[in-house]
PQR file with spaces between the fields and no chain letter, atoms N, CA, C, O and H, PARSE charges and radii, in Angstrom:
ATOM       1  N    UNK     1      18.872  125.100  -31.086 -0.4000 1.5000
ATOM       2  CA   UNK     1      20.175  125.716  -31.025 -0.0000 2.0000
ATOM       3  C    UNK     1      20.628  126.136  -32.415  0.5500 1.7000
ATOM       4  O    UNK     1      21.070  127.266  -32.623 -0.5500 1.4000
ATOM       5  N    UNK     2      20.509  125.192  -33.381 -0.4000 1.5000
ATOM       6  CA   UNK     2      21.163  125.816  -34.404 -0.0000 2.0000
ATOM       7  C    UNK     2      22.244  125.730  -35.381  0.5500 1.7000
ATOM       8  O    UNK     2      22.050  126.064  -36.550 -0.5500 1.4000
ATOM       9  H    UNK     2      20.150  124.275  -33.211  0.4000 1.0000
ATOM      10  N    UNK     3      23.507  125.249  -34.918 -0.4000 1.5000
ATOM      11  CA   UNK     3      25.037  124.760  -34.953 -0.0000 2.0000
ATOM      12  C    UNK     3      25.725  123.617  -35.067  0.5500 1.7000
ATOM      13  O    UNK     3      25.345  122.837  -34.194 -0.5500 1.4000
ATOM      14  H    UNK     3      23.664  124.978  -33.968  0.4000 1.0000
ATOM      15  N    UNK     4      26.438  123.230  -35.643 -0.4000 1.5000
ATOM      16  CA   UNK     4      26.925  121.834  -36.213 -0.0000 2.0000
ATOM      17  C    UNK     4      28.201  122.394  -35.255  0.5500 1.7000
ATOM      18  O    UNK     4      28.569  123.523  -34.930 -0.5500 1.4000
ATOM      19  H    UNK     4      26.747  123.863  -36.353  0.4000 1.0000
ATOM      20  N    UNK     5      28.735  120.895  -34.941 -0.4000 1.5000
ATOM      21  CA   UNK     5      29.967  120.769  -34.010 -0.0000 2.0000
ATOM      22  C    UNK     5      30.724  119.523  -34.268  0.5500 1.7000
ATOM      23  O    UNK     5      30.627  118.648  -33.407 -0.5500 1.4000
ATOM      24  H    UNK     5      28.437  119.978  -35.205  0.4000 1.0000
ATOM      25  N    UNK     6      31.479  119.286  -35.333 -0.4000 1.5000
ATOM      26  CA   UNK     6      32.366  117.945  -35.372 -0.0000 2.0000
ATOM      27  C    UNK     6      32.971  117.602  -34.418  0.5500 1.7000
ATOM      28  O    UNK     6      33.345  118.645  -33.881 -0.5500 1.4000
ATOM      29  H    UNK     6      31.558  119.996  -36.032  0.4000 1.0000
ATOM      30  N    UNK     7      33.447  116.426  -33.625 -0.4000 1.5000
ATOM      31  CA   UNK     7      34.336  115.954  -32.661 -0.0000 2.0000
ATOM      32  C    UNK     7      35.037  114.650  -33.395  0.5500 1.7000
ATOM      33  O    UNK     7      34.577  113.970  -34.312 -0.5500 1.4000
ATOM      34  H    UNK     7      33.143  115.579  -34.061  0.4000 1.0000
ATOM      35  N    UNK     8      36.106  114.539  -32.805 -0.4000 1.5000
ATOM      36  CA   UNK     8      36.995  113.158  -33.461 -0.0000 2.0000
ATOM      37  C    UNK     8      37.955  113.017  -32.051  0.5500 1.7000
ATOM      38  O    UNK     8      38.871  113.760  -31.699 -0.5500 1.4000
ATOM      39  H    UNK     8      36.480  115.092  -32.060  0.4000 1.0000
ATOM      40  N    UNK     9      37.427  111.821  -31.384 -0.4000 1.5000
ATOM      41  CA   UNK     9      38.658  111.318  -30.358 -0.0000 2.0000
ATOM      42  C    UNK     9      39.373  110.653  -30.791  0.5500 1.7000
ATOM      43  O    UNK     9      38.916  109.989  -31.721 -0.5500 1.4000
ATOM      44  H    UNK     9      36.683  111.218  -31.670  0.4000 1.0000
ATOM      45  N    UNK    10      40.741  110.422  -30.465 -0.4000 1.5000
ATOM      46  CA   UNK    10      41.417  109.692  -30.842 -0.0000 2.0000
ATOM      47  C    UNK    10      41.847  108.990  -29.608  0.5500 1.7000
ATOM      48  O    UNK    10      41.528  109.273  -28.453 -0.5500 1.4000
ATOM      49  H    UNK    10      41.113  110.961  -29.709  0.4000 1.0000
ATOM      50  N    UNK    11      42.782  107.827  -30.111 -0.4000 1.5000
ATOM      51  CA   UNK    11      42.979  106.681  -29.767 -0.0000 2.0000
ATOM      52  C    UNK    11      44.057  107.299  -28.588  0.5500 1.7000
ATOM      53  O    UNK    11      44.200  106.625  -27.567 -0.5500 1.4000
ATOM      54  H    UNK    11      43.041  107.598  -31.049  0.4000 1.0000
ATOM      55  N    UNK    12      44.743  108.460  -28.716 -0.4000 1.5000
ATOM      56  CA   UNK    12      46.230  108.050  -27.877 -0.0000 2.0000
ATOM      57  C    UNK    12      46.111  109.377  -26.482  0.5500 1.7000
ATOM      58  O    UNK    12      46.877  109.775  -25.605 -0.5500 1.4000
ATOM      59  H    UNK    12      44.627  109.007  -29.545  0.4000 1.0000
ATOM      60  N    UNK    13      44.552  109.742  -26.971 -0.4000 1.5000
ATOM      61  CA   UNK    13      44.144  110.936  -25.686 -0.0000 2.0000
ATOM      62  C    UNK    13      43.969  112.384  -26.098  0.5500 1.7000
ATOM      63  O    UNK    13      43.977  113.344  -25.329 -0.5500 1.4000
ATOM      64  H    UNK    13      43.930  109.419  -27.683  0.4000 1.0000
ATOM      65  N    UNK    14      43.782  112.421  -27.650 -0.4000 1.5000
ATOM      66  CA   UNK    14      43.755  113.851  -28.354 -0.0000 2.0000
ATOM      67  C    UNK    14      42.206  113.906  -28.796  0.5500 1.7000
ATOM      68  O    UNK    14      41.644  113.316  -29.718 -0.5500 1.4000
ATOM      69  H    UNK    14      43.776  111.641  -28.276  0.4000 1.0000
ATOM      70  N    UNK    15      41.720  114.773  -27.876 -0.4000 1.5000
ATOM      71  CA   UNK    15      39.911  114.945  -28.433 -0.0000 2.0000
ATOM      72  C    UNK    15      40.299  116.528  -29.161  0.5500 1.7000
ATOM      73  O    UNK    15      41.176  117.266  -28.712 -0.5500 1.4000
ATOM      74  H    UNK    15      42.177  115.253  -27.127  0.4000 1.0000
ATOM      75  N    UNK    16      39.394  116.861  -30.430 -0.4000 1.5000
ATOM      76  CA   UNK    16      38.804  117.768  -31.154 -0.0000 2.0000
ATOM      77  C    UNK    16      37.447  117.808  -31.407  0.5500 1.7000
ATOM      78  O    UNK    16      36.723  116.880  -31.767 -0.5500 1.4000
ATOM      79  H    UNK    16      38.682  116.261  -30.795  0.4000 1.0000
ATOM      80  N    UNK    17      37.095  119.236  -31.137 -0.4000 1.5000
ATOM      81  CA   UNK    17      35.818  119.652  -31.553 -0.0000 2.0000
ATOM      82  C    UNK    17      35.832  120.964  -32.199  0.5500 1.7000
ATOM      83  O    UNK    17      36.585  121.849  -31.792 -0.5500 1.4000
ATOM      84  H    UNK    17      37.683  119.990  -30.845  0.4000 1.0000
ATOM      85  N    UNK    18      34.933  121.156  -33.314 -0.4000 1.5000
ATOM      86  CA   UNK    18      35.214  122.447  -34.315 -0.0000 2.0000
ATOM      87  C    UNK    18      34.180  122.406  -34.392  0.5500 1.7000
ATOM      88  O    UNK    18      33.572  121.336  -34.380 -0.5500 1.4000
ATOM      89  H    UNK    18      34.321  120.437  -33.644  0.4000 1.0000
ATOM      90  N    UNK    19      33.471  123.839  -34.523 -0.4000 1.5000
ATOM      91  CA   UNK    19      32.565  124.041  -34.956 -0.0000 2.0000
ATOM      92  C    UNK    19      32.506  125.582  -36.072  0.5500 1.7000
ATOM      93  O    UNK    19      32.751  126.698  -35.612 -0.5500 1.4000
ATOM      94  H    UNK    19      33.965  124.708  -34.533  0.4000 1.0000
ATOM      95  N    UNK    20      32.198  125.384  -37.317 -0.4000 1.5000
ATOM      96  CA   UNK    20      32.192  126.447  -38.362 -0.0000 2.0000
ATOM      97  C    UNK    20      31.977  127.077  -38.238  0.5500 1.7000
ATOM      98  O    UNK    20      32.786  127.995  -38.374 -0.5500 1.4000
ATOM      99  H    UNK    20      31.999  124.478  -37.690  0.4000 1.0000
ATOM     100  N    UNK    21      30.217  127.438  -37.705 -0.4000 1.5000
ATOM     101  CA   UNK    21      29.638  128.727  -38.046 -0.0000 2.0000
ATOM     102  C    UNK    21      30.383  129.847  -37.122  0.5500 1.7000
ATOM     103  O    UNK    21      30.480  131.045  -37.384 -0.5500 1.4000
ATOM     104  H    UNK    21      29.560  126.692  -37.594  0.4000 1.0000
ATOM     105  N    UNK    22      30.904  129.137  -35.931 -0.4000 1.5000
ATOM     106  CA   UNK    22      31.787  130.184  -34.974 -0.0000 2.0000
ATOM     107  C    UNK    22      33.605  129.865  -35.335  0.5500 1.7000
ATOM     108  O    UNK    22      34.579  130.304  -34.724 -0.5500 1.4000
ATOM     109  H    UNK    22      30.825  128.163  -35.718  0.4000 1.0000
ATOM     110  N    UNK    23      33.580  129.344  -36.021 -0.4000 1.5000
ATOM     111  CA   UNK    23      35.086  128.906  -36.561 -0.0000 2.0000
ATOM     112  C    UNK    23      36.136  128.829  -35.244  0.5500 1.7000
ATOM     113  O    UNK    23      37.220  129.403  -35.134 -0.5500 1.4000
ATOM     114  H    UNK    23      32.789  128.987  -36.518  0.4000 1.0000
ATOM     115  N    UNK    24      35.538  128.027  -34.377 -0.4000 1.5000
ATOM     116  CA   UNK    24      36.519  127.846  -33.059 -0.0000 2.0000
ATOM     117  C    UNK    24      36.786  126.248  -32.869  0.5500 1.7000
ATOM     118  O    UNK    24      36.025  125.306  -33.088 -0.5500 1.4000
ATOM     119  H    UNK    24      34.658  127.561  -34.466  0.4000 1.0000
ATOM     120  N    UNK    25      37.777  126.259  -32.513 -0.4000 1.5000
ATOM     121  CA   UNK    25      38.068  124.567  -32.700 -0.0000 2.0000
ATOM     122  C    UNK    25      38.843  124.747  -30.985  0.5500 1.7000
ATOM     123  O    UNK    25      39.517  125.592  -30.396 -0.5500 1.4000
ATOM     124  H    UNK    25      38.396  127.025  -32.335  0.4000 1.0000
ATOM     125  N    UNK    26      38.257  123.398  -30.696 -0.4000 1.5000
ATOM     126  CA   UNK    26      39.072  123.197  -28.740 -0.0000 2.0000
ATOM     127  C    UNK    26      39.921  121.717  -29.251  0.5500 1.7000
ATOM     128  O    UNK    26      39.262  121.201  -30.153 -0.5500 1.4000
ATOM     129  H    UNK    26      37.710  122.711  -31.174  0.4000 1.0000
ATOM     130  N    UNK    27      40.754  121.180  -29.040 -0.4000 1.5000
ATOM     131  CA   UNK    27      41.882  120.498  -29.159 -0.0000 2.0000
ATOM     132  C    UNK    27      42.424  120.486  -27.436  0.5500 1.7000
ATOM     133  O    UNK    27      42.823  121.447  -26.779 -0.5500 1.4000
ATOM     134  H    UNK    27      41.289  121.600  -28.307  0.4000 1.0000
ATOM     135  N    UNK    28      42.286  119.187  -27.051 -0.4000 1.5000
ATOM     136  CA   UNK    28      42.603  118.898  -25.588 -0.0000 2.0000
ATOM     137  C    UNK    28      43.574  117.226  -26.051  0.5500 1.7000
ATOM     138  O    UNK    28      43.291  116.378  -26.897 -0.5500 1.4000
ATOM     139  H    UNK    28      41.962  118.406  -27.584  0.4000 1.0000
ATOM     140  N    UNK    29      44.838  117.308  -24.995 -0.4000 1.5000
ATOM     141  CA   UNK    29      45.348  116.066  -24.973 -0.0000 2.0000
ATOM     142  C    UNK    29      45.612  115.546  -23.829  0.5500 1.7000
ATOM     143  O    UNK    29      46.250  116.260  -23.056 -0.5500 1.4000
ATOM     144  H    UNK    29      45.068  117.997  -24.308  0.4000 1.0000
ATOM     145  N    UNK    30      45.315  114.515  -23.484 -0.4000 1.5000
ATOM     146  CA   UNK    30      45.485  113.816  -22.054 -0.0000 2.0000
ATOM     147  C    UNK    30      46.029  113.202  -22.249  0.5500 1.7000
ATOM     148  O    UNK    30      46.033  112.552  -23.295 -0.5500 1.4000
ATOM     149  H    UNK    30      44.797  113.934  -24.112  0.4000 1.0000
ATOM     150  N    UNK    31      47.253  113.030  -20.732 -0.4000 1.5000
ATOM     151  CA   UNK    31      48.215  112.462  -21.081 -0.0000 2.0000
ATOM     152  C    UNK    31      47.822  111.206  -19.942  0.5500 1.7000
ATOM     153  O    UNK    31      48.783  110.574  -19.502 -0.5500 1.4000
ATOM     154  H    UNK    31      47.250  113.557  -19.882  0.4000 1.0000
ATOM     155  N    UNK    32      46.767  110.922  -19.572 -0.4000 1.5000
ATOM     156  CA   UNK    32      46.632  109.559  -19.193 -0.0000 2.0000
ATOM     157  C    UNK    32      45.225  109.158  -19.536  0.5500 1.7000
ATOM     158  O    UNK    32      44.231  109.824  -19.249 -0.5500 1.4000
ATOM     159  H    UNK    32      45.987  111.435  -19.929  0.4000 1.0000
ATOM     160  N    UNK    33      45.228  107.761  -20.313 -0.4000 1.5000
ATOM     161  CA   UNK    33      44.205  107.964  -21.141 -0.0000 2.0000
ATOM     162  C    UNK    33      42.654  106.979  -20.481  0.5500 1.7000
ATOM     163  O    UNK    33      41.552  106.720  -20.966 -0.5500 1.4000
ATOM     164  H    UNK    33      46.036  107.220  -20.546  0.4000 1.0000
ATOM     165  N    UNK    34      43.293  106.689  -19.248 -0.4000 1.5000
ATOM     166  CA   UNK    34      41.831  106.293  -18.091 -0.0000 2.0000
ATOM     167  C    UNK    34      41.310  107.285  -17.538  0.5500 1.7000
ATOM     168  O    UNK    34      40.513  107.026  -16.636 -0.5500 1.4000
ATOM     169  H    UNK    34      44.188  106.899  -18.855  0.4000 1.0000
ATOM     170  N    UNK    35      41.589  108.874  -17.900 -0.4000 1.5000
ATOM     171  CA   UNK    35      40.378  109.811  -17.640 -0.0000 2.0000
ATOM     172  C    UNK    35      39.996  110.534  -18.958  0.5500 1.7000
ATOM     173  O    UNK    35      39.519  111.669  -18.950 -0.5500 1.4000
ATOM     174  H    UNK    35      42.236  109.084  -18.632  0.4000 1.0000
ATOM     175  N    UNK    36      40.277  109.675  -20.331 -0.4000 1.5000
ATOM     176  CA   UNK    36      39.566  110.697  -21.018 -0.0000 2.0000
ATOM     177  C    UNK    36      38.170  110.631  -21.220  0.5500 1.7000
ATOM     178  O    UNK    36      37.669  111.568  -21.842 -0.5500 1.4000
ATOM     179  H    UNK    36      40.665  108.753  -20.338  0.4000 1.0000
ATOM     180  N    UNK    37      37.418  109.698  -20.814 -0.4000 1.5000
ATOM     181  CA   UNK    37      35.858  109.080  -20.513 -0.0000 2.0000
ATOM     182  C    UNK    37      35.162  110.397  -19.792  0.5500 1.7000
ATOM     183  O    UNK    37      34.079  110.924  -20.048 -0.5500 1.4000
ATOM     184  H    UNK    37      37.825  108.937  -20.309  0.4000 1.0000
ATOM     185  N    UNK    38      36.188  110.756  -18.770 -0.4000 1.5000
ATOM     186  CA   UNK    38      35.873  111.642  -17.519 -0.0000 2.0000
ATOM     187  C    UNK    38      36.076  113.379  -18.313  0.5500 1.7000
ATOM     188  O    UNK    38      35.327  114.278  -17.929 -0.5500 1.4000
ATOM     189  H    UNK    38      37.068  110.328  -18.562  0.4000 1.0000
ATOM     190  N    UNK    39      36.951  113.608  -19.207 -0.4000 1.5000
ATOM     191  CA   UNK    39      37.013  115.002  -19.764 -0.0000 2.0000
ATOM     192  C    UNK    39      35.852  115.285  -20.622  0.5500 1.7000
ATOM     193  O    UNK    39      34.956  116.127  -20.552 -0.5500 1.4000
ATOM     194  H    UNK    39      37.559  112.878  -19.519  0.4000 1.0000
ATOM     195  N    UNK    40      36.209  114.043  -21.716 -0.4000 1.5000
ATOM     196  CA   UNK    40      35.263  114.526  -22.570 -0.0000 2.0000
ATOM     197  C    UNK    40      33.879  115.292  -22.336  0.5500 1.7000
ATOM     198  O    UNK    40      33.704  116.454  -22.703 -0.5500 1.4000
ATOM     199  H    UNK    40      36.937  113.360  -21.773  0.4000 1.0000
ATOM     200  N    UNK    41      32.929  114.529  -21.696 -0.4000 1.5000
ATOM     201  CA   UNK    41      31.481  115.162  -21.495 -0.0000 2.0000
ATOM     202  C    UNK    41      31.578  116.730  -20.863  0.5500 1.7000
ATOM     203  O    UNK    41      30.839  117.652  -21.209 -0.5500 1.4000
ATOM     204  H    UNK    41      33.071  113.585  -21.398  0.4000 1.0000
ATOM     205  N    UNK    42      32.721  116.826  -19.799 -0.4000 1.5000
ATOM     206  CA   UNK    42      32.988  118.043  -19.564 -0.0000 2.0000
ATOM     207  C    UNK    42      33.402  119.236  -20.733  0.5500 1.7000
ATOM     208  O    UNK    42      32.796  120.305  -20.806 -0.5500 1.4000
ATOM     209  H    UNK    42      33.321  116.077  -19.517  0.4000 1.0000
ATOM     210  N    UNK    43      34.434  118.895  -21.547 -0.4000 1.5000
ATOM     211  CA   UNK    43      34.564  119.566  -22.908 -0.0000 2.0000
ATOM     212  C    UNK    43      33.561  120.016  -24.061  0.5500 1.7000
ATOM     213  O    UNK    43      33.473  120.933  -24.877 -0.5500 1.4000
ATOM     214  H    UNK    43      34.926  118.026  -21.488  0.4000 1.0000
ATOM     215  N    UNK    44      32.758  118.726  -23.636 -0.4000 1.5000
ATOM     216  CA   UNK    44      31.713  119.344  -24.994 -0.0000 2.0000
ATOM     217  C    UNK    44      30.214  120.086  -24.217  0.5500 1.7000
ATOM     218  O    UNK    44      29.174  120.351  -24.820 -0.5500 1.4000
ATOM     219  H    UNK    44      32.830  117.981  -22.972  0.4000 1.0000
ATOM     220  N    UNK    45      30.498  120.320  -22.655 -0.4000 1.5000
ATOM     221  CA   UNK    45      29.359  121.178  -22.312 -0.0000 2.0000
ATOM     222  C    UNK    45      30.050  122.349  -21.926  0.5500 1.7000
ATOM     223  O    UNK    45      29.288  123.251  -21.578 -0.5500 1.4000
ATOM     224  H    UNK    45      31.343  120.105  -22.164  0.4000 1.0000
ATOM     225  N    UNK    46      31.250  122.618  -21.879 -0.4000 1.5000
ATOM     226  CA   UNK    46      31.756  123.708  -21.991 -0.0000 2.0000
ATOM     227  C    UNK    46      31.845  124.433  -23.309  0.5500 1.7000
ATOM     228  O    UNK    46      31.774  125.652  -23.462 -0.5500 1.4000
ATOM     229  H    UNK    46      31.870  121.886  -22.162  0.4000 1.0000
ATOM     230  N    UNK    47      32.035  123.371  -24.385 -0.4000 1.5000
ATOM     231  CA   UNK    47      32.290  124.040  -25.692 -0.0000 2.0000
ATOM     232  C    UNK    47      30.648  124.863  -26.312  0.5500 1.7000
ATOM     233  O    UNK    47      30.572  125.936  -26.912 -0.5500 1.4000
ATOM     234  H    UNK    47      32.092  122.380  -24.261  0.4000 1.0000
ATOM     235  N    UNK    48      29.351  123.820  -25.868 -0.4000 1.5000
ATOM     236  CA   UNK    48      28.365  124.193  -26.164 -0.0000 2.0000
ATOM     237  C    UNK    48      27.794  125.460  -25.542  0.5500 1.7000
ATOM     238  O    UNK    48      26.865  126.129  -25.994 -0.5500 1.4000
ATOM     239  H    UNK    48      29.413  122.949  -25.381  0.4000 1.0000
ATOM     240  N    UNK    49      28.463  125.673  -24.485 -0.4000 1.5000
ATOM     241  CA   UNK    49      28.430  127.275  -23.692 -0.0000 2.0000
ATOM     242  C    UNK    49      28.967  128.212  -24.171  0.5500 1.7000
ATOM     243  O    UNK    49      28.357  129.256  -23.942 -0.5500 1.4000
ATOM     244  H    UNK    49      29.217  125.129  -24.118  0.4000 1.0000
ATOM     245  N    UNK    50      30.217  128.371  -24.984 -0.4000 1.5000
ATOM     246  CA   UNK    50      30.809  129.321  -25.500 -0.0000 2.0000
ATOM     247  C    UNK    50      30.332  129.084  -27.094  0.5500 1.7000
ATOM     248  O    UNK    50      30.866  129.744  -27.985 -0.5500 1.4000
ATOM     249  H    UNK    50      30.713  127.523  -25.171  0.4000 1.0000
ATOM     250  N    UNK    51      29.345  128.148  -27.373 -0.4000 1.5000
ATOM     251  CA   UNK    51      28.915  128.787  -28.923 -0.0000 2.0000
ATOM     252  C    UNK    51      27.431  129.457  -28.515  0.5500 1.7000
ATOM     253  O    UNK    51      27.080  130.554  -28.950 -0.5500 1.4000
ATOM     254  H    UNK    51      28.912  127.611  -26.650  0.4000 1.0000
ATOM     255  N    UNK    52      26.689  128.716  -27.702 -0.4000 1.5000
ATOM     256  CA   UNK    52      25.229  129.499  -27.350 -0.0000 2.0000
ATOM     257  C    UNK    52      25.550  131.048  -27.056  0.5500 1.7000
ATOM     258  O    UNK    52      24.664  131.853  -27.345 -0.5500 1.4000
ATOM     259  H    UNK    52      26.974  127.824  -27.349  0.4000 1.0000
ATOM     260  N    UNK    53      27.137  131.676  -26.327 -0.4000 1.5000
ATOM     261  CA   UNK    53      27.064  133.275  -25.964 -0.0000 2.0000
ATOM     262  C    UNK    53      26.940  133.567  -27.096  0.5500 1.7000
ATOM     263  O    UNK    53      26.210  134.516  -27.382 -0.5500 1.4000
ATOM     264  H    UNK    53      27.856  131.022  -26.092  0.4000 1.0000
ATOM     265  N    UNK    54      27.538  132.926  -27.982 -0.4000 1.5000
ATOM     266  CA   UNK    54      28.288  133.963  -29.378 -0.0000 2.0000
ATOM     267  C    UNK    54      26.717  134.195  -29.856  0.5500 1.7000
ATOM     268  O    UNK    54      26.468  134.879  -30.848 -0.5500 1.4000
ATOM     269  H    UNK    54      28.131  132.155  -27.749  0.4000 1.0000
């Protein structure tokens, strides 16, 4: 693939992922924090789909 992608979850339900070479950052907050287990993996195979088009 190619691409570096930082992520940082946090504690209170705020996930980030950025990635440079496409300079797009996704920022999601859940506001109940017994499904963020359940978003995350969804977020970062969505995010890895919209850097493979570019």
């Amino acid at each position: 693939m190619g691409f570096n992608a930082y992520y940082h979850g946090g504690w209170w339900g705020t996930d980030v992922i950025y990635s440079p070479e496409s300079n797009a950052t996704i920022t999601v907050f859940t506001l109940q924090k017994d499904f963020q287990h359940i978003i995350n993996p969804f977020i970062g195979k969505e995010f890895q789909k919209l850097l493979i088009k570019k």
